[in-house]
C-alpha positions, 0 to 999 in steps of 0.5 A: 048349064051343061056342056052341050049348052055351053058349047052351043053358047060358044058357036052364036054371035054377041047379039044373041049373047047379049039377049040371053045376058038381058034375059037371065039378068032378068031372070036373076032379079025375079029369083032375088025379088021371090026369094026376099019376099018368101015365095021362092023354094028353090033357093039354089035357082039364085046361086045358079043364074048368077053362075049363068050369067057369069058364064054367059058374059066370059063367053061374050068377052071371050068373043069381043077378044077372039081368044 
């Protein structure tokens, strides 16, 4: 993600994070699926979504808390 993605992330309301957590939730299982069964190139798109997905739910979190 970049900054400018992540700054947008910071200005939606929990229900759209957490469609976009469902999403790439989604997303990362496929990527785990491909990549077990060989038909994955880009192996770093694992790496990244679970980075994604991590970012995306401190946001959550981060909102839940108002910090």
């Amino acid at each position: 993600m970049k900054k400018k993605e992540l700054n947008e992330l910071h200005t939606k309301s929990t229900d759209e994070l957490k469609q976009l957590i469902k999403k790439t939730r989604l997303e990362l299982i496929r990527s785990q699926m491909e990549q077990k069964a060989g038909k994955l190139k880009n192996v770093h798109l694992v790496k990244q979504k679970r980075h994604d997905l991590a970012r995306l739910k401190t946001i959550l979190k981060e909102l839940e808390l108002n910090i």
